[in-house]
C-alpha positions in Angstrom: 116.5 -30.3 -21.1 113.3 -28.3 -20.5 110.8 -29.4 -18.2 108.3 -29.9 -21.0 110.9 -31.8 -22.8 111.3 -34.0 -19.5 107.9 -34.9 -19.6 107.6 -35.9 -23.2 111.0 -38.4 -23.1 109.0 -40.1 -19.6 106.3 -40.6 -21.2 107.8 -42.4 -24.5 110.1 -44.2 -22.3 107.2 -45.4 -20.3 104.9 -46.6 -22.8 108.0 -48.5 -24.3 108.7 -50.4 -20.9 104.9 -50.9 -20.6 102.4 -53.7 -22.0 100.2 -52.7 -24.9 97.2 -52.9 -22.6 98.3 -50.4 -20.5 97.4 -47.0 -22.4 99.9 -43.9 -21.0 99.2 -40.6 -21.6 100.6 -37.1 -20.1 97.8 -35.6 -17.7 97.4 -31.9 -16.3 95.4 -32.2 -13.3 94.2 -28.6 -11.1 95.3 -29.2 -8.0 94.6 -27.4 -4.8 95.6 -23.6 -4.5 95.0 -23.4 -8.4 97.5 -25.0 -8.7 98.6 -27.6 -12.0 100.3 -30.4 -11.9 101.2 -33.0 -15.1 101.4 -36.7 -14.4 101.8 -39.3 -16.4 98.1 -41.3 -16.0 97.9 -45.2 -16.8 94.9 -46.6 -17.9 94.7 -50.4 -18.0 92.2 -52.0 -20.6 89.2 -53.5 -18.4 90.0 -51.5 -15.2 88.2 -47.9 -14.3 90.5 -46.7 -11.9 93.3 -45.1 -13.5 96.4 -43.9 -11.4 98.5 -40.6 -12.0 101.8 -40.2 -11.0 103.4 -36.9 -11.1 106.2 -35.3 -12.1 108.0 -32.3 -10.5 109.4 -34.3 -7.9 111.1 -36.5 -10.6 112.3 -33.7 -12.9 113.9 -32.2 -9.7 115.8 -35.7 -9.5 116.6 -35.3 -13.2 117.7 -31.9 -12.5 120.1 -33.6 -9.2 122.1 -35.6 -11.7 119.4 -38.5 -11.9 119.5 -40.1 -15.4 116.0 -40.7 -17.4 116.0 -44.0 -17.4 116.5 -44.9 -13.4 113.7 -42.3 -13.0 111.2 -44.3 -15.3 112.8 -47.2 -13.9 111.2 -45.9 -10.5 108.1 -44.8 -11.6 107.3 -47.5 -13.1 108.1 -49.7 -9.9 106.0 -47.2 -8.1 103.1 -48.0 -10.5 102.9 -51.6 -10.4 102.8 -51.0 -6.6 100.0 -48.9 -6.6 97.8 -49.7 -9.2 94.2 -51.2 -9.0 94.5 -55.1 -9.4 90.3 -55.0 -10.0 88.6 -52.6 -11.6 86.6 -50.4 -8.7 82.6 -51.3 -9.4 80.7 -48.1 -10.6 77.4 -49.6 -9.6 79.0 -48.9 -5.5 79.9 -45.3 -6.3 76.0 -44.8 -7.3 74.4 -46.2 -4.5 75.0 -44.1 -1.5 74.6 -46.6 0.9 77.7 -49.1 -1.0 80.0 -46.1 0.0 78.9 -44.1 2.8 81.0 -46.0 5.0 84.3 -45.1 2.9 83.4 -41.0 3.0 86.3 -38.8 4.6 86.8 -35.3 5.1 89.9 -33.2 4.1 91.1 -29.3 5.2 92.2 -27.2 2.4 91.9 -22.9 2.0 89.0 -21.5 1.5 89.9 -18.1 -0.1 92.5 -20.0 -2.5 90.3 -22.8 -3.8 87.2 -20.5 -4.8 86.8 -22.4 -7.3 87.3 -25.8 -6.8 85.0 -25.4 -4.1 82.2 -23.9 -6.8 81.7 -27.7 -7.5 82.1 -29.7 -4.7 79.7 -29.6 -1.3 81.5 -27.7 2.1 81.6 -26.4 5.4 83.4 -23.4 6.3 85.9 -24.0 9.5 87.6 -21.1 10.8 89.1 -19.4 7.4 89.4 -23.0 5.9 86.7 -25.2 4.1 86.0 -29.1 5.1 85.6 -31.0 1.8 84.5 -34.7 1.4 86.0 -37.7 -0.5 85.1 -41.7 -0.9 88.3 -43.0 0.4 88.6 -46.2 -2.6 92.1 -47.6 -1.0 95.1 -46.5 1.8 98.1 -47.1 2.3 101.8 -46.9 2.5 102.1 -45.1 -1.2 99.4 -42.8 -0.3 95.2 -42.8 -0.6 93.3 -42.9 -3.8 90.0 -40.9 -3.7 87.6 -39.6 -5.4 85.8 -36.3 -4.6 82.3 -35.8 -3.4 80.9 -33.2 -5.8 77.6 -31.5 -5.9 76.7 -33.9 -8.7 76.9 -36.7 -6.9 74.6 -35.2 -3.8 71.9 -34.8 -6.1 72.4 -38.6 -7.9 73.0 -40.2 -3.9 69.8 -37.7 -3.3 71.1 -36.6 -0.2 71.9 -33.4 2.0 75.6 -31.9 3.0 74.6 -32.2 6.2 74.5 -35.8 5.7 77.7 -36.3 4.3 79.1 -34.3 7.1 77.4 -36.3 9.6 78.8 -39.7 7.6 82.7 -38.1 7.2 82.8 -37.5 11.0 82.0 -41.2 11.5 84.1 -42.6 9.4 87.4 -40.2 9.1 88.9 -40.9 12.6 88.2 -44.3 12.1 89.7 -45.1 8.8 92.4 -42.8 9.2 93.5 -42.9 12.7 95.1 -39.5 14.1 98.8 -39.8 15.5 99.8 -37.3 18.0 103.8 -37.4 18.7 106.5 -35.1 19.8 108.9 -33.2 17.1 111.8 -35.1 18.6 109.8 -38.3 17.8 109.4 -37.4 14.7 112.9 -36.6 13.5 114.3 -39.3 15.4 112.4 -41.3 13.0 113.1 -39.4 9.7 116.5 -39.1 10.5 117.3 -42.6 12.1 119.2 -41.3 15.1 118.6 -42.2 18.9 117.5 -39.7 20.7 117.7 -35.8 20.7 118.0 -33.7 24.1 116.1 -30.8 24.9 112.8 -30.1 26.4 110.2 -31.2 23.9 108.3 -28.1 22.9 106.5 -28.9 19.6 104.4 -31.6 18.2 103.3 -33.0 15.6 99.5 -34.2 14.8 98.1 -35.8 11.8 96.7 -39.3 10.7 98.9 -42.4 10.6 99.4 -41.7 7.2 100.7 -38.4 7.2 98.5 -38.1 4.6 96.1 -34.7 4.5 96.1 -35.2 9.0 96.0 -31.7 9.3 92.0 -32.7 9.2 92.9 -34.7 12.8 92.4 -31.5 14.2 88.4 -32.2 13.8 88.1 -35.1 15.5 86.2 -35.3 18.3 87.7 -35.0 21.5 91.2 -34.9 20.1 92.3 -31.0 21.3 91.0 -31.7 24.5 93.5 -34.8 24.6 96.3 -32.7 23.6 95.4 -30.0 25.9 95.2 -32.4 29.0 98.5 -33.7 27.6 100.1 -30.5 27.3 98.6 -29.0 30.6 98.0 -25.9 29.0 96.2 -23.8 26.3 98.4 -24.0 22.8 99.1 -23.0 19.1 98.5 -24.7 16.7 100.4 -24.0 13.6 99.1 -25.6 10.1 102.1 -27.1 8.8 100.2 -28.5 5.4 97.6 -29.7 4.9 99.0 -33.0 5.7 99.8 -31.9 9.3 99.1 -29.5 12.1 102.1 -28.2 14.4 101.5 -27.9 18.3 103.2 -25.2 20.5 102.6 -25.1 24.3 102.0 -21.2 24.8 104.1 -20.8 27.3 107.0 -21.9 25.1 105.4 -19.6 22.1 106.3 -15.7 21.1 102.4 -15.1 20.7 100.3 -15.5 17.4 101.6 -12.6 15.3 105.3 -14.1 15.6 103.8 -17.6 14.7 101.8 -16.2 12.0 104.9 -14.5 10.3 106.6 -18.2 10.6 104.2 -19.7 9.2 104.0 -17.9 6.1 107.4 -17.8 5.4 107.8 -21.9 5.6 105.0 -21.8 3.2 106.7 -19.6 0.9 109.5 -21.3 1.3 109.2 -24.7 2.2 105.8 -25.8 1.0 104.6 -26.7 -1.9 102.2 -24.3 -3.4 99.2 -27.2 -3.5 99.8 -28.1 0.3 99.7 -25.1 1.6 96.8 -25.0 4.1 96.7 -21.6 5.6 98.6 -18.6 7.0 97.5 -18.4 9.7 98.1 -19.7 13.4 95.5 -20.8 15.7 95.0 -20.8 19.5 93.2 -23.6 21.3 91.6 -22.8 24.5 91.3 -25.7 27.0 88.6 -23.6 29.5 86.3 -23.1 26.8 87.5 -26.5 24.8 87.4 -24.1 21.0 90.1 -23.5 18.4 90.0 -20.2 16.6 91.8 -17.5 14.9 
């Protein structure tokens, strides 16, 4: 079965295991990277906030030995989870001041989303771009959002600057950073006890996991790690969902990291989560990350 096929049998399946209300419908979305995804989106009859759920991950399931219909059985447990019990009130997302307190930022590429970025407000940070969203809900299956484009500057009747100024307020508070040791990490993936060793990486993001590579913004927070660390560091971008942190005295200099980093992307990434290529060196003296 072809991935296209795939798609088409979800979808009937779906829409067979689904009330009529519920219209679903295959959707191609552009992602980041210029990248395209299809999902299959459910709108419900009286509600304006229509979830997607994509595919890839599922057809590589299929693809494992995973039959069709314990996959729809899934996603459709997954969308009854995460769908909008009220419709979201469009009169809020016009009026500026009904939402400024739910505006975030996010890191993504700058060179690779040209033109993605031809439509939405930014601000260039190091060879990266700082983009904003309304954060409408978070939690454990993720964050729905909606991003902050040009358009709606002009109908809030406001500056970038301002939005800026609002996403720094609110990101670090809505989406708390988490700062934890690799060991840490994969004690908890991996439900073991404890791994020996001397603890040489780190991990930090938001207590979702969820695009915490942005954690590197907030205020103060390198200057935490730093005292932590006792030492300048690297800091490697993982995804755009995380950052990596190497003390330098445990690291084989920037041109080493650099090729390391580029390879996991190739390799291990996938092509919409890939934040950069590129490892970064934070200075505790002078209290700046840069290239």
């Amino acid at each position: 079965m072809t991935y296209y096929q795939f798609v088409q049998t979800v979808e009937e399946k779906i829409r067979e295991g689904l009330e009529k209300s519920v219209c679903v419908s295959v959707h191609t979305a552009q992602k980041y990277n210029g990248t395209l995804r299809k999902g299959i989106l459910f709108a419900e009859q009286g509600n304006n906030v229509s979830p997607t759920i994509y595919l890839e991950e599922y057809f590589r399931q299929f693809e494992r030995g995973d039959t069709i219909d314990a996959i729809v059985k899934e996603i459709l447990l997954l969308y009854r989870r995460i769908r909008f019990k009220e419709p979201w009130k469009e009169e809020i997302i016009r009026n500026y001041e009904g939402i400024k307190g739910r505006i975030v930022y996010r890191l993504i590429n700058r060179k690779d989303n040209e033109a993605l970025l031809g439509e939405m407000p930014y601000v260039p940070y190091l060879d990266l771009a700082i983009v904003f969203y309304v954060l409408l809900e978070a939690g454990t299956y993720g964050t729905a959002a909606m991003p902050v484009k040009k358009e709606h500057l002009k109908m809030w009747k406001i500056s970038k600057e301002q939005v800026y100024e609002q996403a720094c307020k609110n990101t670090q508070r809505l989406l708390p950073y988490d700062f934890r040791s690799m060991h840490s990490v994969i004690e908890e993936l991996m439900d073991i006890e404890e791994l020996k060793g001397e603890e040489v990486l780190y991990v930090l993001s938001n207590h979702l996991r969820s695009f915490g590579a942005a954690a590197v913004l907030y205020p103060g927070r390198l200057e935490e790690v730093g005292s932590y660390l006792g030492e300048d560091f690297y800091v490697l971008p993982s995804s755009v969902h995380e950052m990596i942190v190497v003390r330098k005295s445990a690291a084989s200099g920037k041109d080493f990291l650099s090729a390391m980093v580029t390879e996991i992307n190739m390799t291990q990434v996938d092509r919409e989560e890939v934040l950069s290529n590129q490892a970064y060196y934070y200075d505790c003296a002078h209290k700046k990350l840069s290239l």
